[in-house]
C-alpha positions in Angstrom: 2.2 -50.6 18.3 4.6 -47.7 17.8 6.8 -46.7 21.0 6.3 -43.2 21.6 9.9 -41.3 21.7 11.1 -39.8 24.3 10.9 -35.9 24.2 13.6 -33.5 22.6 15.7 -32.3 25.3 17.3 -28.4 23.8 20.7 -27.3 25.5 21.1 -24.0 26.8 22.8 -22.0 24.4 25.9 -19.9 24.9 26.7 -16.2 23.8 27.0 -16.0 20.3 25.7 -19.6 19.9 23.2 -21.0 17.7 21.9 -24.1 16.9 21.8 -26.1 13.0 20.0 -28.7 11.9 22.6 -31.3 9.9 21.2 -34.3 8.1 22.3 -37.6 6.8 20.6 -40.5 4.4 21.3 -43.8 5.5 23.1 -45.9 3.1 20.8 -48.6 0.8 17.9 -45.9 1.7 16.1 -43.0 1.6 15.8 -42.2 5.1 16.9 -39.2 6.7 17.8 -39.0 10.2 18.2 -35.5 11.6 20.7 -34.0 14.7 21.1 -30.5 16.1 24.0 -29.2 17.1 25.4 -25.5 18.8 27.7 -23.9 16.7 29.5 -20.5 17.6 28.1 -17.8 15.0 29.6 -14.8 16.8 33.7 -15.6 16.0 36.6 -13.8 16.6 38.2 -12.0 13.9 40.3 -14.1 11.5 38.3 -17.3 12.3 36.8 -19.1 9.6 32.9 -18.2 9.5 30.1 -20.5 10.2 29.2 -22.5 6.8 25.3 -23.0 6.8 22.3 -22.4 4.9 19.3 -21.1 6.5 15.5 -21.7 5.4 12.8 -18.7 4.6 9.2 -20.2 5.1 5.9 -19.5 6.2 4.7 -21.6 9.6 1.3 -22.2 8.3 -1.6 -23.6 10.1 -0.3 -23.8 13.5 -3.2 -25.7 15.2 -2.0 -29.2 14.1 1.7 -30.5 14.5 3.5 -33.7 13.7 6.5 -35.9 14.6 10.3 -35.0 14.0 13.1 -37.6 15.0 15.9 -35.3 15.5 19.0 -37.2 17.4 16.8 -39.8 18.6 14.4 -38.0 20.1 11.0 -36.5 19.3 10.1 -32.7 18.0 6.9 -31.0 16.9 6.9 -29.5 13.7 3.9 -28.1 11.4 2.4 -29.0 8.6 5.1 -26.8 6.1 8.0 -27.4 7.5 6.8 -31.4 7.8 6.6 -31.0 3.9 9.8 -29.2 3.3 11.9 -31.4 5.2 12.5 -34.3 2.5 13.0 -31.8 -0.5 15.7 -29.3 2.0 17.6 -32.9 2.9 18.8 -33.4 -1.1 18.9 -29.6 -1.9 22.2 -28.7 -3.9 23.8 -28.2 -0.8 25.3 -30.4 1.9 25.9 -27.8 4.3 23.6 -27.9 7.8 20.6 -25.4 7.7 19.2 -22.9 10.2 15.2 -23.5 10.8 13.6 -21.2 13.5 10.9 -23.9 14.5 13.3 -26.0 15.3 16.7 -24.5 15.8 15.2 -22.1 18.6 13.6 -23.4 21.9 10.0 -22.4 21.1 9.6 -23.3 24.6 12.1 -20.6 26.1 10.9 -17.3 26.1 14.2 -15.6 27.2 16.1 -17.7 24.2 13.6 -16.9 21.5 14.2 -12.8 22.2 18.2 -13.1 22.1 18.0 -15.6 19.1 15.2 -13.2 17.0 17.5 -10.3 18.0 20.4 -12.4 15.9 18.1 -13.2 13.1 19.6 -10.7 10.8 22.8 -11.4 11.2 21.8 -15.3 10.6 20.6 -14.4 7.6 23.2 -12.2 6.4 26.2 -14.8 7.6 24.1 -17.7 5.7 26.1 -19.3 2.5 22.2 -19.9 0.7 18.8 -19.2 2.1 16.3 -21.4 0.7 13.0 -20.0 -0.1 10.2 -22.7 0.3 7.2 -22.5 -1.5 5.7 -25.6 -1.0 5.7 -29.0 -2.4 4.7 -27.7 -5.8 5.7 -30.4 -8.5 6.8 -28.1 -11.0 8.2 -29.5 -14.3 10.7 -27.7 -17.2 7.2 -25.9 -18.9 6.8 -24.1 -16.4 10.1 -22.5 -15.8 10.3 -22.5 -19.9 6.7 -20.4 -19.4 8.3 -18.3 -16.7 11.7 -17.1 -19.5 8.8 -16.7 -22.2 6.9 -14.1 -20.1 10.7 -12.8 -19.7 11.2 -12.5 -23.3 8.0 -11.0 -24.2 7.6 -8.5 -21.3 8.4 -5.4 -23.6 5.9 -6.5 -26.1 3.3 -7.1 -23.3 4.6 -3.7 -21.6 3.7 -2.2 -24.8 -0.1 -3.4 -24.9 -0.5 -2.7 -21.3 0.6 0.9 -21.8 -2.3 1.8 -24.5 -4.7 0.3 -22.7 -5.1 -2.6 -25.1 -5.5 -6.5 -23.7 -4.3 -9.8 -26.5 -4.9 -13.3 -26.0 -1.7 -15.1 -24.9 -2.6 -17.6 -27.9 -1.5 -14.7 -30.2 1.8 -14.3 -27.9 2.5 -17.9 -28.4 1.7 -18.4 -24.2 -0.8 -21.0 -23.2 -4.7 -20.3 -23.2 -6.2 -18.6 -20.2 -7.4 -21.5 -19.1 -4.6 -23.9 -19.1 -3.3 -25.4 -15.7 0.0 -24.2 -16.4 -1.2 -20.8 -15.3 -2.4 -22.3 -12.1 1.3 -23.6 -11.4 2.3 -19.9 -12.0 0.1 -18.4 -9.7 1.3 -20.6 -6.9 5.0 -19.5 -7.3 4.3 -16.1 -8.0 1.3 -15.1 -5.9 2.4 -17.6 -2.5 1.6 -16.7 0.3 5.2 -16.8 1.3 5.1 -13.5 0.1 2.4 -11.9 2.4 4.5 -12.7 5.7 6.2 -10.1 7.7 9.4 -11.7 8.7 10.2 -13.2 5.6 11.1 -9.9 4.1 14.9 -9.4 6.0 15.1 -12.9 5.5 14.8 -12.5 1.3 16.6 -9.1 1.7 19.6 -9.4 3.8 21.5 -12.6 2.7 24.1 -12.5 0.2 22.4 -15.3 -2.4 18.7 -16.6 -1.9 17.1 -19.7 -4.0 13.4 -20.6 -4.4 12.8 -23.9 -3.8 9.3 -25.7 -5.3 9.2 -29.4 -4.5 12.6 -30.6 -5.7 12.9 -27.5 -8.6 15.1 -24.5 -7.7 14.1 -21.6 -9.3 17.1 -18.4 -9.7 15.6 -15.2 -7.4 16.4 -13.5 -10.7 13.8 -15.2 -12.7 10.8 -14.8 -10.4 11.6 -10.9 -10.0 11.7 -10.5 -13.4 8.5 -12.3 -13.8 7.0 -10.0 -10.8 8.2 -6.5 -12.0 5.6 -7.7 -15.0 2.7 -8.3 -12.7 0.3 -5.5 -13.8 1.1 -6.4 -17.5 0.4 -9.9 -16.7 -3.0 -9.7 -15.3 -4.0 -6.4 -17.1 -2.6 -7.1 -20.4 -3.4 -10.8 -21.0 -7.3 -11.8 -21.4 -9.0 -14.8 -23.1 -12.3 -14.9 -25.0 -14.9 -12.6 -22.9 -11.9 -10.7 -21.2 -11.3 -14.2 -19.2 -8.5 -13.1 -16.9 -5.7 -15.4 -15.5 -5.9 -17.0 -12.2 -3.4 -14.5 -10.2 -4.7 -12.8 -7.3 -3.5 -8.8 -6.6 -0.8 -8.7 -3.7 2.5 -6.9 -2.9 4.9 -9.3 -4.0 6.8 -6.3 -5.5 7.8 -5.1 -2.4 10.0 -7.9 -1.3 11.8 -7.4 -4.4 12.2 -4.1 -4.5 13.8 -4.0 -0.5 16.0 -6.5 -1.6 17.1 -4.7 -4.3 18.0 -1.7 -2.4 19.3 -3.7 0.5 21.9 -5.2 -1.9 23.0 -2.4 -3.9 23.9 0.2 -1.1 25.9 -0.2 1.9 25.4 0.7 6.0 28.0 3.4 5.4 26.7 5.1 2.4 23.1 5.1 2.9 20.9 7.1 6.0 20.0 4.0 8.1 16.9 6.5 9.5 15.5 6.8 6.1 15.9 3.8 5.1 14.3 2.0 8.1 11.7 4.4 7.4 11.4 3.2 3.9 11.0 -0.1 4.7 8.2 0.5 7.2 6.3 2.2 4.8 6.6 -0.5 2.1 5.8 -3.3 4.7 3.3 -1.8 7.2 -0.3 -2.7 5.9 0.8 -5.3 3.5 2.6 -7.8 5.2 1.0 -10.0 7.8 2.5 -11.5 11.7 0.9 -14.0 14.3 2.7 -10.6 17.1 1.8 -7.1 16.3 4.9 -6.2 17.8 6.9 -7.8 14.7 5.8 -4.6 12.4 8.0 -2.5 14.6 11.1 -5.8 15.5 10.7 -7.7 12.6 12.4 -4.5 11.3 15.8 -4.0 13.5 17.3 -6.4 11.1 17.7 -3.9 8.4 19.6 -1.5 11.3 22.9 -2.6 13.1 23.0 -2.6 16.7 24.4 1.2 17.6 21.4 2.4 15.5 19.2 0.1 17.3 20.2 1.2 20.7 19.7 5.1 18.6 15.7 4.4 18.3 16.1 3.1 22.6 13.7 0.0 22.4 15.4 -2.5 24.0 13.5 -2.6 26.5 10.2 -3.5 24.5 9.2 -6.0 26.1 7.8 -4.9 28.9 6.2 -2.1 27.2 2.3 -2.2 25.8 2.0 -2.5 22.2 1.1 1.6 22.1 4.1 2.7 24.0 6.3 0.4 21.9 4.6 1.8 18.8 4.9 5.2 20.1 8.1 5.4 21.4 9.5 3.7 18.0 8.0 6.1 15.5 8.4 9.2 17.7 12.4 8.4 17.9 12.6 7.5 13.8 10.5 10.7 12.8 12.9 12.6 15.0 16.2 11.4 13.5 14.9 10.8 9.4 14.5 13.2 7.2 11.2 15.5 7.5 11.8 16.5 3.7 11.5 12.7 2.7 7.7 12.3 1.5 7.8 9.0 3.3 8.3 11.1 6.3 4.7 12.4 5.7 3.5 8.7 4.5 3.9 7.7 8.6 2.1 11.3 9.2 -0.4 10.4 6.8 -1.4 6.8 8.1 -2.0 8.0 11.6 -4.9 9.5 10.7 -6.7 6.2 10.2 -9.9 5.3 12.4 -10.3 3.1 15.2 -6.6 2.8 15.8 -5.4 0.3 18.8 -6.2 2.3 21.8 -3.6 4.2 23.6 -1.6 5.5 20.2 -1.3 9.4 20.1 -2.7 11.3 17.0 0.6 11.3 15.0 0.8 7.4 15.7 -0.1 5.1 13.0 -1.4 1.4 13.7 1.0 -0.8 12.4 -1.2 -4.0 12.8 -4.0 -2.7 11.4 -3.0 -0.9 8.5 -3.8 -3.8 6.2 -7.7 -3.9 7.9 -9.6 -1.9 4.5 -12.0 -0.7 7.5 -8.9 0.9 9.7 -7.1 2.4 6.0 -7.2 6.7 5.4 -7.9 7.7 2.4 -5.2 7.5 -0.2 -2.4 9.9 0.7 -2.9 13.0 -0.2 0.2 14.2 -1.7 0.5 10.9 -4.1 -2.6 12.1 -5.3 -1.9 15.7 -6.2 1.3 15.8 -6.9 1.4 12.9 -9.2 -1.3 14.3 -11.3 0.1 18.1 -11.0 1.3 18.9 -14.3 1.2 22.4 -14.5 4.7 22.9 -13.1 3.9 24.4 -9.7 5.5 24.1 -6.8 4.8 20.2 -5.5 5.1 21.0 -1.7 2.8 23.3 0.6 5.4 24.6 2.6 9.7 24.4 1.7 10.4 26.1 5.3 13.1 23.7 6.9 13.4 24.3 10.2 12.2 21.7 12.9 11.1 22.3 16.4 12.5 20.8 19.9 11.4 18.1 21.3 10.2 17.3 24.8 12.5 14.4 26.3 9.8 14.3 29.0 6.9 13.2 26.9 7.5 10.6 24.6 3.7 10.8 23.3 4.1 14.0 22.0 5.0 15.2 18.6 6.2 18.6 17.8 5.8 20.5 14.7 6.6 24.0 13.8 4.3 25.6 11.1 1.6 28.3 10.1 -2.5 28.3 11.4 -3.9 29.6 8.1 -7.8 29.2 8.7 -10.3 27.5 10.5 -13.0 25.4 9.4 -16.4 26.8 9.5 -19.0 24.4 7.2 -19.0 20.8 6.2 -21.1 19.6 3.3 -22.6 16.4 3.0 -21.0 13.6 1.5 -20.5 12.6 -2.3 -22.9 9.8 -3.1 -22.2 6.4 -3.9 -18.6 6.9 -2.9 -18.2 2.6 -2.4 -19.6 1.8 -6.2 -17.6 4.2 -7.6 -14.2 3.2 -5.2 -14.7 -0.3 -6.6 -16.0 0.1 -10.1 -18.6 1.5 -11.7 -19.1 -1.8 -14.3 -21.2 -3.9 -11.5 -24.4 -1.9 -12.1 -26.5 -2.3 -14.2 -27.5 0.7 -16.9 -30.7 2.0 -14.7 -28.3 1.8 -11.8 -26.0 4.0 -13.7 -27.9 6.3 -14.7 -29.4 6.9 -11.5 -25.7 7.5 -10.0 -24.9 9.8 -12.5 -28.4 11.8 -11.5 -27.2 11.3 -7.6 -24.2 13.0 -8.9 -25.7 16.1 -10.5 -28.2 16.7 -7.6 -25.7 16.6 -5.0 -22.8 19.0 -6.8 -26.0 21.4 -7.8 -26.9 21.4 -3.5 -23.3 22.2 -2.7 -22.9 24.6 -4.9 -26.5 26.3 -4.1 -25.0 26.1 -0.8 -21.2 27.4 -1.2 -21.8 29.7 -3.6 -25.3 31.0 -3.5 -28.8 30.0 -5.1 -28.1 33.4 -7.7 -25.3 31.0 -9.1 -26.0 28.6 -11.6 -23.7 26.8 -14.5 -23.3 28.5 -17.2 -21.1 27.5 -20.4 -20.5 30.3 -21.9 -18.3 31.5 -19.4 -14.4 31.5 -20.3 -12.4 28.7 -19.3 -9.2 31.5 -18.3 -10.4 32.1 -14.6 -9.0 35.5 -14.9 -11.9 36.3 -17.5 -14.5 34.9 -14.9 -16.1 37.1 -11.7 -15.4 36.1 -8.2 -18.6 34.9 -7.4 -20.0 33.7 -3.8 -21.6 34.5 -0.9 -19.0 34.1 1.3 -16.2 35.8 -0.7 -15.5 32.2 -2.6 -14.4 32.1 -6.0 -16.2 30.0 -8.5 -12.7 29.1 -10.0 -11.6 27.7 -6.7 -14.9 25.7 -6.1 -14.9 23.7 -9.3 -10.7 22.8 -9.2 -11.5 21.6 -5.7 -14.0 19.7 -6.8 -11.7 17.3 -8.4 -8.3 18.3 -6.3 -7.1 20.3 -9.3 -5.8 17.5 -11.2 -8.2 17.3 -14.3 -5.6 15.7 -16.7 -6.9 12.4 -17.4 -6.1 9.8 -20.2 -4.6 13.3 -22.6 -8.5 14.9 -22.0 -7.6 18.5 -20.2 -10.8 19.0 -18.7 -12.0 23.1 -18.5 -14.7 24.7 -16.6 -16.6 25.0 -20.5 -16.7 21.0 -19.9 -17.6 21.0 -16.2 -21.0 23.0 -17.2 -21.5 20.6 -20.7 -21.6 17.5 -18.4 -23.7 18.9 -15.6 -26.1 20.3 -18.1 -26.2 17.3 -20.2 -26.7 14.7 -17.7 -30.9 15.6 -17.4 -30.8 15.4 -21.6 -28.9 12.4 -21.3 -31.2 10.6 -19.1 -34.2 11.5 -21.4 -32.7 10.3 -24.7 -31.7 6.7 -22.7 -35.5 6.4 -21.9 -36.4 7.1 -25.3 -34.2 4.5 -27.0 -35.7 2.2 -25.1 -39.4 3.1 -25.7 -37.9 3.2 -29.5 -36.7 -0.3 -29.2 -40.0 -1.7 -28.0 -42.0 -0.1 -30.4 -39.6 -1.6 -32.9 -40.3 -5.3 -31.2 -44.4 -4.0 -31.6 -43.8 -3.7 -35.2 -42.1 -6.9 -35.8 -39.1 -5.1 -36.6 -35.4 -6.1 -35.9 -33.2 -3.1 -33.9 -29.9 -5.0 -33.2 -28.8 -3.7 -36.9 -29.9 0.1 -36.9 -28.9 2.9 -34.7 -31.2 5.0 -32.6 -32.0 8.3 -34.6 -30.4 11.5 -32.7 -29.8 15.1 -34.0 -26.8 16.6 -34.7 -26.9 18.1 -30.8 -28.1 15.2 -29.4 -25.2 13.3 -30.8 -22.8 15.6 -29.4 -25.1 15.4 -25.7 -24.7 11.5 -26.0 -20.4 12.1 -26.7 -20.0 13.4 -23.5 -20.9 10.5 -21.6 -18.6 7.8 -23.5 -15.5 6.3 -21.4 -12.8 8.2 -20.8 -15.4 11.7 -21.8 -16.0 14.8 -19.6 -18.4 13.4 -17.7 -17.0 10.2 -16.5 -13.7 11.8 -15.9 -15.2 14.6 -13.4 -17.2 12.3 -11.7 -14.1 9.8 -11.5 -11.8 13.0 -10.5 -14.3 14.0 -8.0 -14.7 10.4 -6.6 -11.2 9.7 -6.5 -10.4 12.8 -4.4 -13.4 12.8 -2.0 -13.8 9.2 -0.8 -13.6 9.1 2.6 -13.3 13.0 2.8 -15.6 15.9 3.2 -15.9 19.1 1.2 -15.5 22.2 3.5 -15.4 26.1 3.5 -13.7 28.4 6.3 -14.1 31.5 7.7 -11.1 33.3 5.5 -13.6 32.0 2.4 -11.4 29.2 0.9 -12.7 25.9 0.1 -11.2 22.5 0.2 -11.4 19.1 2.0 -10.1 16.9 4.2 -10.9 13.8 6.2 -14.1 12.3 7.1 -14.0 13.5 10.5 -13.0 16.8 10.5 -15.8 19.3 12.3 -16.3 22.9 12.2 -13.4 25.1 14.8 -10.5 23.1 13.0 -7.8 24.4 12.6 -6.0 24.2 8.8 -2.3 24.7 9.2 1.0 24.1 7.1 3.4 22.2 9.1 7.1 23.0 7.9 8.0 20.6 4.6 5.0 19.3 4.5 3.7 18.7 0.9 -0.2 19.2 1.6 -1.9 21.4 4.1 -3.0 19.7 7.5 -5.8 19.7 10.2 -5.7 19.7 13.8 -8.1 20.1 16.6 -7.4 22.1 19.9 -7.5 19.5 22.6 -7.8 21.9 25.9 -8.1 25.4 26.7 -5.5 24.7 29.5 -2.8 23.9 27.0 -3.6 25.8 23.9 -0.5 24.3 22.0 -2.1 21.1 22.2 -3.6 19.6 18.9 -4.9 16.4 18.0 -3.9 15.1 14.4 -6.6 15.2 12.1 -5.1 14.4 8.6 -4.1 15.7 5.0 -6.3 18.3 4.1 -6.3 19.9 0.5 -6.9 23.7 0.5 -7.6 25.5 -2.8 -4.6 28.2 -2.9 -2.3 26.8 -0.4 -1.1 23.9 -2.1 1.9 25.3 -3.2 3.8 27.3 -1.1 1.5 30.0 -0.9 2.2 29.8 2.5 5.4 31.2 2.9 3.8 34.6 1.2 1.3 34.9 4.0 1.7 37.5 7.4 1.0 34.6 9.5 3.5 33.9 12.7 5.6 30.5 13.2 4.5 28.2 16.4 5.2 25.0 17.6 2.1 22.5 17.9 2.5 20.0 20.3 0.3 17.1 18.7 -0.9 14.8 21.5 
């Protein structure tokens, strides 16, 4: 029977101190015995630094742990770190290594919160962190695979541009099916990747290695390799559009904050904006066991003057809405409001069933990831990505920011223009989650009876917007100048239809016009009846004996051009995609000025639609109490036909302060 060791006993640690973890291989074997030690990171100047390496890992299943003999004496570890252990003692390096399970008393709350608040600058002082992937036994063809995806990636940039897929046969790779590619996919798509923490710890030291089994692999070579991911998967498909086996994530990301970590300085970058920056490429896409991380796990990236700037160090007695709260309310107020990343933060607060306790303008860190907690896809990205006309790209370009209350931290306030209110909301596009998904799961009846859904429901809001005496017509011009102001309530037909699809009917080089917004509506109910009849023609073909896979359907000359509009990448598809894109999770509105728009799901008649100062997209916001008039609760992005581009600043309309609660 085995004696059981006696407990590991940790050492109080002294200012500045942390502790390493050295090894040694006894001689005429392979066993490693393991010590820790303090060592002073925080030196005087003109001291010789701390030599060390420091380890980047994920922890893993945490309900099971296991033995480590460190000095004699007996630690828990998990499963990961259990594996990496062997493979970190004969790394190319013979210098002792930092490893938070073990180097921090997990035991000692008051340690852990001095020793994470030194993590950056244990990572930045670190001679090599070591990136561990797992115990993957990788051998020379895959890293040869790894330079030949290198090599190729701007011929495979090239297919993936036109839309085109090739079999990596013809680009002398391995088959889609090969197990090679199921090596690759566990370096590139790890789930190293999807962890919070790990992203200062890749972007803040001055050289970083991954480490597979007992293969190192150059950080070079895997970003290289992940900058091709959409070419990869997208470009690359076997016989039957077989796809590889590499799952979608945000591996980018850690690349890309790495790469601007490294190639600007404290002194010559804003340290508000980029803080903000990395929240916005983290929040939502990288996971933590502590909600609280989204908002710490980012002072790294910040030196200490800066950190006492944002005034959280008091955190941890605060609730996780006050510490959410307080932290974005003091970044918003010291970045840049012109910076659309600015607006990103803006943007995600208007997600549903936030944490309770966060304010309107708040977004929910934690849950940003959840699909069910997401907004709709911002706003801005959308139009203005899409814009090519050469307007304007910003609602409003007025500068000037209001005061803030120092005596009410949940408050946010924003200067800006009430333009309308919103008087009628219209029912929801159909099938919004077949179309947000992909429209190739259905079958053909399916399909069709979308596409009918479709038609009915943009023939009811228009009835309904416009008046029943309106119906499509395609001999109208396409110049909207040419066309008569049409509706009920003062509401242009022009404005109803751009709406429709946000305005941004460029798709794959097909500039959709209103000619081809009536020719797909109208052609949808002839459409429909020449499906059913090639059917019925293709049974009485089977009747007869007769063979239809080798002869086409016989269609008139018009009926040809009716059957046009509905291939891929045609009018029809693209308005219904357009109109789909823009109006998931939204709601189609008009107000009582007679414009016409939408905005988020939620939004009710009595909103208010204003332009906040620099904001790229109009806004709603809902009066909270008649005691406090200034007081507004966040709604989200709203998109307003004829306010989209700094029409604003032309209007009489006074300047106020909302105070958004």
């Amino acid at each position: 029977m085995v004696e059981r060791q006696e407990r590991y006993a940790y050492t109080p640690l002294n200012h500045g101190e942390i502790r390493l973890l050295y090894s040694a291989t006894e001689p005429n074997t392979d066993e490693v015995t393991w010590t820790l030690r303090a060592e002073r990171l925080l030196r005087p100047e003109g001291e010789p630094p701390l030599m060390y390496d420091a380890l980047s890992y994920t922890w893993g299943d945490l309900g099971q742990t296991y033995p480590l003999t460190c000095g004699g004496r007996e630690l828990q570890i998990h499963k990961n770190l259990k594996s990496a252990l062997p493979y970190l003692a004969r790394r190319e390096s013979s210098l002792p290594i930092w490893i938070d399970a073990v180097c921090i008393n997990q035991a000692d709350d008051a340690e852990k919160a001095v020793q994470i608040s030194m993590m950056h600058q244990i990572y930045r002082q670190a001679e090599m962190v070591w990136i561990w992937l797992g115990a993957l036994q990788i051998g020379p063809e895959v890293l040869a695979l790894l330079q030949k995806l290198i090599a190729i990636g701007p011929e495979l940039a090239s297919v993936y541009r036109l839309g085109n897929t090739c079999d990596p046969i013809e680009l002398g790779l391995p088959a889609v099916d090969a197990p090679i590619w199921q090596q690759v996919a566990e370096i590139i798509c790890n789930k190293w990747y999807d962890r919070l923490w790990i992203v200062q710890e890749a972007a803040l030291p001055r050289t970083v290695r991954f480490l597979c089994g007992a293969t190192a692999i150059p950080w070079d070579t895997l970003e290289q390799v992940t900058e091709m991911y959409l070419e990869i998967t997208h470009g690359l498909k076997g016989p039957g559009g077989a796809r590889l086996p590499l799952r979608r994530g945000d591996q980018h990301t850690v690349f890309l904050i790495r790469r601007r970590e490294q190639t600007s300085s404290e002194q010559t970058r804003d340290w508000a904006d980029h803080l903000l920056s990395v929240l916005c490429l983290t929040a939502g896409k990288h996971a933590c066991y502590d909600p609280r991380d989204y908002v710490l796990g980012l002072m790294g990236f910040i030196d200490e003057v800066r950190a006492k700037e944002l005034a959280i160090a008091e955190s941890r007695t605060w609730s996780l809405a006050e510490l959410y709260t307080r932290f974005t309310r003091a970044l918003l107020v010291k970045a840049d409001l012109s910076a659309r990343r600015w607006w990103t933060v803006i943007h995600e607060a208007s997600a549903t069933n936030k944490t309770s306790g966060l304010p309107s303008w708040v977004p929910d860190y934690h849950n940003m990831h959840d699909e069910s907690h997401k907004a709709p896809l911002d706003l801005s990205v959308q139009v203005s990505v899409k814009r090519r006309d050469g307007l304007k790209d910003k609602a409003s370009r007025a500068a000037d920011v209001a005061k803030q209350s120092p005596e009410n931290y949940r408050m946010l306030i924003m200067r800006g223009k009430a333009v309308d209110t919103i008087e009628r909301i219209f029912d929801d596009i159909p099938d919004q989650l077949v179309w947000r998904y992909g429209f190739t799961d259905v079958s053909a009846a399916e399909g069709l009876a979308i596409l009918w859904r479709f038609a009915d429901w943009e023939r009811k809001v228009r009835m309904e917007l416009l008046g029943p005496d309106l119906d499509l017509v395609e001999s109208w011009p396409d110049d909207p100048s040419m066309r008569p102001v049409i509706g009920k309530d003062g509401i242009a037909l022009d404005d109803y239809w751009r709406t429709l699809h946000g305005n941004c009917l460029d798709r794959r080089d097909l500039r959709v016009t209103y000619r081809d917004h009536c020719a797909a509506l109208l052609a949808i109910p002839r459409w429909l009846e020449l499906l059913d009849q090639e059917v019925q023609w293709e049974e009485e073909m089977k009747l007869k004996g007769e063979d239809s896979s080798g002869q086409e359907f016989p269609l008139s000359n018009e009926d040809q051009a009716t059957m046009a509009l509905s291939k891929p990448g045609g009018p029809i598809l693209t308005l219904i995609c357009a109109a789909h894109d823009h109006l998931y999770k939204r709601k189609l509105f008009s107000t009582t000025s007679g414009r016409v728009g939408f905005g988020p799901a939620r939004i009710q008649p009595g909103d208010v639609v204003c332009v906040l100062n620099n904001a790229f997209v109009p806004h709603t916001i809902r009066r909270q109490d008649k005691q406090n008039p200034n007081e507004y609760e966040l709604i989200g992005e709203t998109y307003v036909h004829g306010m989209m581009n700094g029409e604003v600043e032309d209007l009489n309309v006074p300047v106020e302060d909302f105070h958004l609660v």
